[in-house]
C-alpha positions as CSV (number, residue, x, y, z in Angstrom):
1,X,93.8,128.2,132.5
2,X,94.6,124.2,131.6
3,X,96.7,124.6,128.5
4,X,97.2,121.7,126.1
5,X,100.0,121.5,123.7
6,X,98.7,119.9,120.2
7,X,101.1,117.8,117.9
8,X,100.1,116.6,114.5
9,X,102.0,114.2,112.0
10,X,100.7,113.2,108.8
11,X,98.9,114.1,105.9
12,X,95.4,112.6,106.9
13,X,95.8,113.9,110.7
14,X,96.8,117.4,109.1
15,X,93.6,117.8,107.3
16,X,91.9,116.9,110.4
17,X,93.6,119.1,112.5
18,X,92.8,121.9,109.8
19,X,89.3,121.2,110.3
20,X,89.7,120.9,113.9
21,X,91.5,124.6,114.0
22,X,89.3,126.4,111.5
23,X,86.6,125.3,114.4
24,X,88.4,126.4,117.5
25,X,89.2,130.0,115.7
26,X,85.3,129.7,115.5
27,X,85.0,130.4,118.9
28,X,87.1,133.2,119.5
29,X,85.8,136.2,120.6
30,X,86.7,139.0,117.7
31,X,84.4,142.0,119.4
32,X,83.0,143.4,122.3
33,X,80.1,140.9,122.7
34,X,81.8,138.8,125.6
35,X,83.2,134.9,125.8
36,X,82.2,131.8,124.0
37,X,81.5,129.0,126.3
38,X,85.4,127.6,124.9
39,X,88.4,128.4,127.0
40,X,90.5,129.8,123.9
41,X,93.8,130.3,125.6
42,X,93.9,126.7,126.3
43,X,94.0,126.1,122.7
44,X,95.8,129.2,121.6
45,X,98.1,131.6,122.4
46,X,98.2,135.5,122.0
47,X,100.8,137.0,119.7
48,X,101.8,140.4,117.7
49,X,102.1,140.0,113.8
50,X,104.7,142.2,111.8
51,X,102.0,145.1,111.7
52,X,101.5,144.9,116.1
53,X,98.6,143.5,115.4
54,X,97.2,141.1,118.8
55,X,96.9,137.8,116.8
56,X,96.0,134.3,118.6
57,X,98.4,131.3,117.3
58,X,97.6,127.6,118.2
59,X,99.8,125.9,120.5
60,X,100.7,123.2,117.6
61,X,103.5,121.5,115.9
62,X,103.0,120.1,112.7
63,X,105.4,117.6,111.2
64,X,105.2,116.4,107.7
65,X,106.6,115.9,104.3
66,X,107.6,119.4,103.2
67,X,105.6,118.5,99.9
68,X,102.4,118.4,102.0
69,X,102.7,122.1,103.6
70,X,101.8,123.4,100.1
71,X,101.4,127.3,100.5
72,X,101.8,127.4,104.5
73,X,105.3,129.0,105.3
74,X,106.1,129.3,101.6
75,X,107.5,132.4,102.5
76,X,110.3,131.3,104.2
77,X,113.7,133.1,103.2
78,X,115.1,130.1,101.6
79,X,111.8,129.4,99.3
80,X,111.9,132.8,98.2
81,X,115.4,133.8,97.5
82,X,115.9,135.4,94.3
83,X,119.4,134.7,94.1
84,X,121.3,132.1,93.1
85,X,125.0,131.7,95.2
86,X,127.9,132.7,93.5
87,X,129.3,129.0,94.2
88,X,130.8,128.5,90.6
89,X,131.1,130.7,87.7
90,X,130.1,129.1,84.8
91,X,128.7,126.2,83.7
92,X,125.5,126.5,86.0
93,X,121.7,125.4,85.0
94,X,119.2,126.7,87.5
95,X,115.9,124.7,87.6
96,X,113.5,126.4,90.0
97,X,109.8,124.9,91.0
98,X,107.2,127.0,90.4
99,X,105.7,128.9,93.6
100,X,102.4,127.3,94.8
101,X,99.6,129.3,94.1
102,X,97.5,129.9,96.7
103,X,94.2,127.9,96.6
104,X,91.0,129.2,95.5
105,X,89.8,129.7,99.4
106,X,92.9,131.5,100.6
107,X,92.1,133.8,97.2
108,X,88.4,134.2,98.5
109,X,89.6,134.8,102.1
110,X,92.0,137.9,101.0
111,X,89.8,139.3,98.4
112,X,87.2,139.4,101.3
113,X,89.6,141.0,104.3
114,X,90.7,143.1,101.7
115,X,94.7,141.5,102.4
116,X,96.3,140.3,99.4
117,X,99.0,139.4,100.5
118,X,98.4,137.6,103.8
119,X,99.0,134.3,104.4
120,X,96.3,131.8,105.4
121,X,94.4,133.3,108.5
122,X,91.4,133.9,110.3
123,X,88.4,136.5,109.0
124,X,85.0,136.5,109.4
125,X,84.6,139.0,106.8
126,X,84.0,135.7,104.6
127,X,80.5,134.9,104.8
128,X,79.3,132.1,106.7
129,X,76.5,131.4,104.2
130,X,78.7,130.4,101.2
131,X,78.9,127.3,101.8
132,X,81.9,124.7,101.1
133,X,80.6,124.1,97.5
134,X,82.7,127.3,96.6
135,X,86.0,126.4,98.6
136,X,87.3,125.0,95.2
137,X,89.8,122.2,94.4
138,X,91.9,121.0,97.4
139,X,95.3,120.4,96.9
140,X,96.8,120.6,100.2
141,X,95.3,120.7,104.2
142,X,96.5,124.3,104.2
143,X,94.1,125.0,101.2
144,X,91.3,125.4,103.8
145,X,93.5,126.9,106.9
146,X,91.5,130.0,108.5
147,X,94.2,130.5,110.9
148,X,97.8,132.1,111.3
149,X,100.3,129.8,112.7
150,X,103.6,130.4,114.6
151,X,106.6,129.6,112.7
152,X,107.7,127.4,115.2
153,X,105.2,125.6,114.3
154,X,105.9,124.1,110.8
155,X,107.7,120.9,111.4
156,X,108.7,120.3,107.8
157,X,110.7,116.9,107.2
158,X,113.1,116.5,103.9
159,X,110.8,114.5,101.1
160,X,110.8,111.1,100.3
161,X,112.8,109.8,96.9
162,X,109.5,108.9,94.4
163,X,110.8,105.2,94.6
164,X,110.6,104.6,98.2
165,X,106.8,103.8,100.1
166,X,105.7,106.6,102.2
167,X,104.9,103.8,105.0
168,X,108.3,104.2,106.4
169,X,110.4,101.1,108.5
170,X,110.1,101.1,112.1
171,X,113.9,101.3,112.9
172,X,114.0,104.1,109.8
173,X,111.7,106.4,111.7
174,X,113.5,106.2,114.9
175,X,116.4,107.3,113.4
176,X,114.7,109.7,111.3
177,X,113.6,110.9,114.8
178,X,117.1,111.5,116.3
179,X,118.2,113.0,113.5
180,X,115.7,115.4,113.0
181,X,115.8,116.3,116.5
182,X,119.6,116.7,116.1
183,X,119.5,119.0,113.4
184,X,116.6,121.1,114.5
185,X,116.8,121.0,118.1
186,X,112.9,119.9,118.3
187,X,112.8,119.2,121.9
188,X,114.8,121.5,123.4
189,X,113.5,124.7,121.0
190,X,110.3,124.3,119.2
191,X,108.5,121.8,122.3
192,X,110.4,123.7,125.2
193,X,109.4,127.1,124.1
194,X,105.5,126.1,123.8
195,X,105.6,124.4,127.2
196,X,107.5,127.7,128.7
197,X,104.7,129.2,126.7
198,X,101.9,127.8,129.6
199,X,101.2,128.6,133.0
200,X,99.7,125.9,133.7
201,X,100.5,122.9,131.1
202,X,96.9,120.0,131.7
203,X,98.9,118.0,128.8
204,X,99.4,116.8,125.3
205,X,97.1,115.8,122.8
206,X,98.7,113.8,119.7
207,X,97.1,112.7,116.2
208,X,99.3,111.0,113.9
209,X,99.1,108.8,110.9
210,X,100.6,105.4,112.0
211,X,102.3,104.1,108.7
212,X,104.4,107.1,108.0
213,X,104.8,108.8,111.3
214,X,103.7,106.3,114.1
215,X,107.9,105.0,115.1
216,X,109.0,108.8,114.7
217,X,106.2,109.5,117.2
218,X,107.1,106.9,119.5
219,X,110.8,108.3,119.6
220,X,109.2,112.1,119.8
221,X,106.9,110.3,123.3
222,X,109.9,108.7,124.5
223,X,111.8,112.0,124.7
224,X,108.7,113.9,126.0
225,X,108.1,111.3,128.8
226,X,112.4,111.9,129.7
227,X,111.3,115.4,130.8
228,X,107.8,115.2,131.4
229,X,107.1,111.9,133.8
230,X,103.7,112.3,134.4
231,X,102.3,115.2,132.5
232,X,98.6,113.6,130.8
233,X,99.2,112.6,126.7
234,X,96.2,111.9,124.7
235,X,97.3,110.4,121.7
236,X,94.7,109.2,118.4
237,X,96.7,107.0,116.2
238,X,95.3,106.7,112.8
239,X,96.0,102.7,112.2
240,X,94.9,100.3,109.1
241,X,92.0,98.9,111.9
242,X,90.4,95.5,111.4
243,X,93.1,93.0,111.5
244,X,91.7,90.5,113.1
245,X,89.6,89.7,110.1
246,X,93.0,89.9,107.4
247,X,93.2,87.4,105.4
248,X,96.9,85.4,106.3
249,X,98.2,86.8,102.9
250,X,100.4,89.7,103.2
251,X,101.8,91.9,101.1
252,X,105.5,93.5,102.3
253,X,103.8,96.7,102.1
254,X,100.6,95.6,104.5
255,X,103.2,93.6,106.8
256,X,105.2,96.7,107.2
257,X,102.2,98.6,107.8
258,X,100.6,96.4,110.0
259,X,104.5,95.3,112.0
260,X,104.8,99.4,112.4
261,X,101.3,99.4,114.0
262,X,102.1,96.9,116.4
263,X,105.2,98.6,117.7
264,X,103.4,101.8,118.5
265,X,100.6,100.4,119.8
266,X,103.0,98.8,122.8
267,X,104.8,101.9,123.0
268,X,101.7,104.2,123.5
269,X,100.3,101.1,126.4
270,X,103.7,102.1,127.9
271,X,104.3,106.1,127.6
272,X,100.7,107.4,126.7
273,X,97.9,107.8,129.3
274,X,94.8,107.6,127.4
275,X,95.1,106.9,123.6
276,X,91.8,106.2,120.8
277,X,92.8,104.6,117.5
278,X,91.0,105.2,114.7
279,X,91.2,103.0,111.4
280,X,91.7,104.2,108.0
281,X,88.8,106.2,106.7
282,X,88.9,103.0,104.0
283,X,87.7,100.9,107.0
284,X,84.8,102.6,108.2
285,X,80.9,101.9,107.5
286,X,79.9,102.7,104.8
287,X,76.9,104.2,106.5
288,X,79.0,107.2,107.8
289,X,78.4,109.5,104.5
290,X,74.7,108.3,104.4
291,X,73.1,111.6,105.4
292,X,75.9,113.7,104.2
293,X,76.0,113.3,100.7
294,X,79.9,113.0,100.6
295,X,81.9,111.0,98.5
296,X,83.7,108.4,100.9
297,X,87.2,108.6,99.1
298,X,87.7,112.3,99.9
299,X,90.2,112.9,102.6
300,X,88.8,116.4,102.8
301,X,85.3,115.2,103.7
302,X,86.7,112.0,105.3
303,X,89.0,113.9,107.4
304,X,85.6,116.8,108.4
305,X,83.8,114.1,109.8
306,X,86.3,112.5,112.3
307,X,87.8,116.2,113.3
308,X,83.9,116.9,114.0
309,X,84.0,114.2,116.7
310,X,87.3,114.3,118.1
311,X,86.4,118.3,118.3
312,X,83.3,117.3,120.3
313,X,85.1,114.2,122.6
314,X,87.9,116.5,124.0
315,X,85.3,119.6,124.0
316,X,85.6,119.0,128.0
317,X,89.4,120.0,128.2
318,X,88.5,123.2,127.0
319,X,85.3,124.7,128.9
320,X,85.0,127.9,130.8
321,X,82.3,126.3,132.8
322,X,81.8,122.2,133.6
323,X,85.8,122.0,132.6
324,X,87.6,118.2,132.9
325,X,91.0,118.3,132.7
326,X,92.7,115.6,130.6
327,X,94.1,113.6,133.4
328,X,90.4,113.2,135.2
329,X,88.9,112.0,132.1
330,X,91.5,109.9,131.4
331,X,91.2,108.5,134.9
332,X,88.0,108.0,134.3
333,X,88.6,105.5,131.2
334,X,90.8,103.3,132.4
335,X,89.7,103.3,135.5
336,X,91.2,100.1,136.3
337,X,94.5,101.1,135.1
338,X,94.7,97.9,133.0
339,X,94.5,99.1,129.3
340,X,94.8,102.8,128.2
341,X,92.6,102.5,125.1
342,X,89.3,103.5,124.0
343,X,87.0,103.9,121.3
344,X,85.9,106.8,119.5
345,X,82.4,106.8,118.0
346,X,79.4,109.0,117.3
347,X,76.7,110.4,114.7
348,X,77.2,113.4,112.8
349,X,74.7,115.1,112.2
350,X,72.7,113.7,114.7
351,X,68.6,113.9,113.9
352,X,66.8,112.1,116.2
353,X,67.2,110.1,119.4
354,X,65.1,107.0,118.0
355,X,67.6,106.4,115.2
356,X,71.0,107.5,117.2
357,X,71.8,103.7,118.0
358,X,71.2,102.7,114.4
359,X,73.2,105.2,113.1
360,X,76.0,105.0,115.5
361,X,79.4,104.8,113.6
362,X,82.5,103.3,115.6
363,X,85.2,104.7,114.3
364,X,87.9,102.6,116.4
365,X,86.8,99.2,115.6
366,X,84.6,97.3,113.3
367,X,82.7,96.1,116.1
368,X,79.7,98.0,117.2
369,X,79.9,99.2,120.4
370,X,77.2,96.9,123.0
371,X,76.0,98.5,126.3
372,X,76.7,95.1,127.7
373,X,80.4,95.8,126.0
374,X,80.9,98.7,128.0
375,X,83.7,99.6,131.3
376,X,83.3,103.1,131.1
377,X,82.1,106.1,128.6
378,X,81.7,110.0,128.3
379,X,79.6,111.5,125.8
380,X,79.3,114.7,124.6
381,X,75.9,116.4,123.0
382,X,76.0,119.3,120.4
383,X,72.9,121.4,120.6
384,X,70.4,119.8,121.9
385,X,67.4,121.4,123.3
386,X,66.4,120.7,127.0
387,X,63.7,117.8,126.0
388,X,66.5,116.4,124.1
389,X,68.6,116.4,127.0
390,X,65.9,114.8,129.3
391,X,65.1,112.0,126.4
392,X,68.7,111.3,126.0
393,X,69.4,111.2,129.6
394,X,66.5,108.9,130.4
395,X,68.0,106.9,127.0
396,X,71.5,106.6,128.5
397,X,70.7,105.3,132.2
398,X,67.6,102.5,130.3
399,X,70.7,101.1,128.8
400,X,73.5,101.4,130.8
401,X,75.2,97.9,132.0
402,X,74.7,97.8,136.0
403,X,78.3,96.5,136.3
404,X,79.2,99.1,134.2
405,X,81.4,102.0,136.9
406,X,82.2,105.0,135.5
407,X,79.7,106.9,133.0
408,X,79.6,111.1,132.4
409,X,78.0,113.2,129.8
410,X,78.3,116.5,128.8
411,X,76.0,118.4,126.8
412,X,77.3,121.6,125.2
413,X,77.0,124.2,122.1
414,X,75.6,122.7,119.1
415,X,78.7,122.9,116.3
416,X,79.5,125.3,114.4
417,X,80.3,124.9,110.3
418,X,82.8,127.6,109.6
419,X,82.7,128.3,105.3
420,X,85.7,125.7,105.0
421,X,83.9,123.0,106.4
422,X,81.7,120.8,103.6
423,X,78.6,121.6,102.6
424,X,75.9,119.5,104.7
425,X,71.8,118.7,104.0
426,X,70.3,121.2,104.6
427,X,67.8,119.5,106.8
428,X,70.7,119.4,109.6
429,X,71.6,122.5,109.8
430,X,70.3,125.0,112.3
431,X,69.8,129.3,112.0
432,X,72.9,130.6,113.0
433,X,70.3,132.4,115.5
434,X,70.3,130.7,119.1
435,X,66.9,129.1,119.3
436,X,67.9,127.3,123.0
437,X,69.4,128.4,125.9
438,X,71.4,125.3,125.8
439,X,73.1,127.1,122.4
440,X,73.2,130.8,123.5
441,X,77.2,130.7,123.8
442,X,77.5,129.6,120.1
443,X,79.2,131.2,117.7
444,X,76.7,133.5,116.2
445,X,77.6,134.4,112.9
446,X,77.7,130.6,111.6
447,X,75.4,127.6,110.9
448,X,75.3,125.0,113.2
449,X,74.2,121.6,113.6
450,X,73.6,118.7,116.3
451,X,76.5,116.2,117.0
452,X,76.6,113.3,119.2
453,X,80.6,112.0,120.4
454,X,81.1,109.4,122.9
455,X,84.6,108.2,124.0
456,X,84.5,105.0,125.5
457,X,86.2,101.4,126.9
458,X,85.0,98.3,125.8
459,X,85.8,94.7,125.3
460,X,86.5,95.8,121.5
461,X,90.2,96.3,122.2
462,X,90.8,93.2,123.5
463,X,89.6,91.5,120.4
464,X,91.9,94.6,118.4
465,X,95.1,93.8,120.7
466,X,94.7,90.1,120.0
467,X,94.4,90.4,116.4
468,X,98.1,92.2,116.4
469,X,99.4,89.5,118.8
470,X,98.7,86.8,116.6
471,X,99.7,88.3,113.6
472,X,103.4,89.2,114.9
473,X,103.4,85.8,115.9
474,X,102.7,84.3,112.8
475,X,105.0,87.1,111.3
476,X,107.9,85.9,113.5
477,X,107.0,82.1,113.0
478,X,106.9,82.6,109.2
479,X,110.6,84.3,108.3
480,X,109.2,86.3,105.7
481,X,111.0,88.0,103.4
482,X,109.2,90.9,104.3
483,X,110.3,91.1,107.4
484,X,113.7,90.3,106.8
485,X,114.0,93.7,105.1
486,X,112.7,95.4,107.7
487,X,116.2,95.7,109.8
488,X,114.0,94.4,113.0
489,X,115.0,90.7,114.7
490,X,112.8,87.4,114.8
491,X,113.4,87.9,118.7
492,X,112.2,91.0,119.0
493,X,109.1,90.4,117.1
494,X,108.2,87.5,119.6
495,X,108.7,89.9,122.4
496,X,106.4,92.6,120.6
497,X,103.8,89.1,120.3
498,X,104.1,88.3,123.9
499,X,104.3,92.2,125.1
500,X,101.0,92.3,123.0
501,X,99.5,89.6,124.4
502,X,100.0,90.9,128.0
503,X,98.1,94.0,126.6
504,X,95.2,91.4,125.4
505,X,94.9,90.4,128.8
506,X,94.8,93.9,130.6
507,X,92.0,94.5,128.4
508,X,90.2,91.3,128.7
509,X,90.6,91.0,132.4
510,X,88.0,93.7,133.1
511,X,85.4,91.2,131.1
512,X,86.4,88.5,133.0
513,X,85.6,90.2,136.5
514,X,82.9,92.3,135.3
């Protein structure tokens, strides 16, 4: 067993890493009928509940705003005390919030296991076939959660004042950081007792929104990396994406965004073996809700879509059978050891073959991703019967680059829409009966549909890195008063230009010799 550590920060990366859990609890096996083609205790660990009940946790942290948690770990003793200290004897107004109700698909979920009570967990007494139409209003990524979580778990950081931005200053979120870490003992309690938890740790896998968690991150991988030297990180930044075609108007808010983006993308080059940004859900084509039937400014759909792929693209770090461990695949990346970053993209659902270029969304960069563009790629198949296979297969090697090195693909399970998932066309979803022996290790109680992930390297980033070196060079050049508040020296930002710029030319140099 490879296990891997997961670490989430942010409200968009916490509804996709509720979506990505709800799948994973998917796969376990709740009855006698044998294993799911997924590993589970690389993703989870095994448990007793107050009742000594066996229960399997994921091995996650979650930090956020302690807002954002809504009804997850409400029940902590100093939410629910029900008295007030005897600190003063008179002259004493209580104000108390009201306790979060629990959503309408926690409600559902407990009326169905017949637990009132419980807090947000798995059951598959809820039936697959209502669909996500009747999960109800989302208020908060726990609304959705089907599974029980560790204590240790809930990273829960003190709330912003209403007047301040929740894109938070570079030097703010370091200290934010240390103190936190002070105060909590994060590293040595919380991190040390999940790693203690494995027997044998393959490595870390990180998504974080950038503008409010990306220079607390950087702290949190600059303390892992003290301990941990060479244990593998992937890391999936969420990031504004596109800059290269900004206007050179800033506001302080998109210069501070944009300033905190640079910073962590030099520190991930430097502590992070393999790393795929992703831009804003605001950034993508507007062609990825085309066959979905979504409306594009819901972070609850938004966030289904990307956990789908980034489900399917690390799918090989947690196989029983045709496993990759995280350090081979990212090996296999950045293969030249020049630029740790790649490119996540894919089609979900996927129909047919003839349309998958066409309906190929990039998710890392505006710019599609060419064959001719390509170093290196591993894609990943949901589903798809054995002609498929052989039509994609021939597909794949017809257009593959002949300087192009490293190439893998894996095809697997077709995946599986758990209830809290949204509801897709019906046209792409499959019986939640195996009808291939490519999906006979499926989950079999739920619908499924076809999915096609591909993680790859590309000239993309160099044309992604530039765009961030020459805006904190005009940044620096400029003296804005935007940067002036942001407690960070001219000098430094040229450094962080010409640091960037060295990164520009790790990436570029495998165009210029390919």
């Amino acid at each position: 067993m490879k296990e891997i550590i997961y670490i989430q920060a942010g409200e968009f990366s916490n509804y996709t890493g509720t979506h990505f859990w709800n799948t994973q609890e998917s796969y376990l096996p709740y009855d006698e009928h044998g294993d799911t083609e997924i590993e589970g205790d690389v993703s989870f660990c095994e448990g007793v509940d107050e009742e000594g009940r066996s229960t399997m946790y994921p091995r996650l942290l979650i930090f956020d705003r302690k807002s954002n948690f809504g009804t997850t770990g409400a029940d902590d003793s100093e939410d629910d005390s029900s008295e007030i200290p005897a600190l003063w004897t008179d002259g004493v107004v209580e104000y108390r919030q009201d306790k979060i109700p629990k959503s309408e698909y926690q409600k559902r979920m407990d009326e169905e296991a017949g637990a009132p009570d419980d807090t947000s967990g798995p059951t598959h007494d809820v039936k697959p076939e209502e669909s996500a139409h009747d999960v109800g209003n989302i208020r908060y990524w726990s609304d959705f959660s089907r599974v029980y979580y560790l204590s240790r778990s809930f990273q829960k950081l003190p709330d912003l004042p209403e007047w301040e931005q929740s894109t938070v200053d570079w030097t703010q979120g370091q200290e934010l950081f240390k103190r936190f870490n002070e105060e909590s003992e994060l590293m040595e309690g919380a991190f040390r007792i999940s790693v203690e938890g494995c027997d044998n740790l393959q490595g870390i896998q990180i998504i974080n929104d950038t503008d409010s968690f990306g220079s607390f991150m950087a702290s949190f991988l600059a303390s892992f990396r003290d301990e941990y030297l060479k244990l593998p990180s992937i890391c999936i930044p969420v990031i504004s994406g596109a800059i290269s075609e900004h206007s050179s108007g800033y506001d302080a808010k998109t210069t501070k965004k944009l300033i905190n983006e640079a910073f962590y993308l030099r520190t991930l080059n430097e502590l992070s073996s393999m790393n795929i940004p992703i831009q804003e859900p605001t950034s993508w084509p507007k062609e990825w809700s085309d066959s979905l039937g979504y409306t594009s400014d819901s972070i609850f759909h938004q966030s289904a879509v990307l956990s789908a792929h980034v489900e399917t693209c690390t799918l090989p770090f947690r196989l029983r059978l045709g496993h990759q461990a995280m350090s081979s695949v990212s090996g296999m990346l950045n293969w030249r050891n020049t630029c740790p970053f790649g490119e996540l993209s894919g089609v979900f659902p996927f129909d047919y073959l003839s349309s998958l270029e066409e309906r190929m969304i990039n998710f890392s960069s505006n710019s599609p991703i060419k064959p001719s563009s390509l170093y290196s790629q591993l894609s990943v198949t949901r589903g798809f019967s054995e002609k498929q296979v052989s039509a994609y297969t021939k597909w794949s090697l017809e257009r593959q680059p002949s300087n192009m090195s490293s190439i893998a693909s894996i095809h697997a399970s077709a995946y599986p829409l758990p209830n809290s998932f949204p509801s897709i066309k019906q046209a792409f979803v499959d019986s939640p009966t195996p009808t291939s022996d490519l999906i006979t290790h499926a989950p079999s109680s739920l619908p499924m549909t076809k999915l096609y992930s591909s993680l790859s390297t590309s000239s993309n980033t160099a044309k992604t890195l530039e765009g961030y070196a020459r805006f904190v060079e005009k940044a620096a050049q400029l003296h804005t008063s935007a940067i002036a508040t942001m407690d960070i020296s001219f000098d430094d930002l040229r450094e962080l230009a010409n640091d960037l710029w060295t990164m520009h030319d790790g990436a570029a140099e495998v165009t210029d010799e390919t």
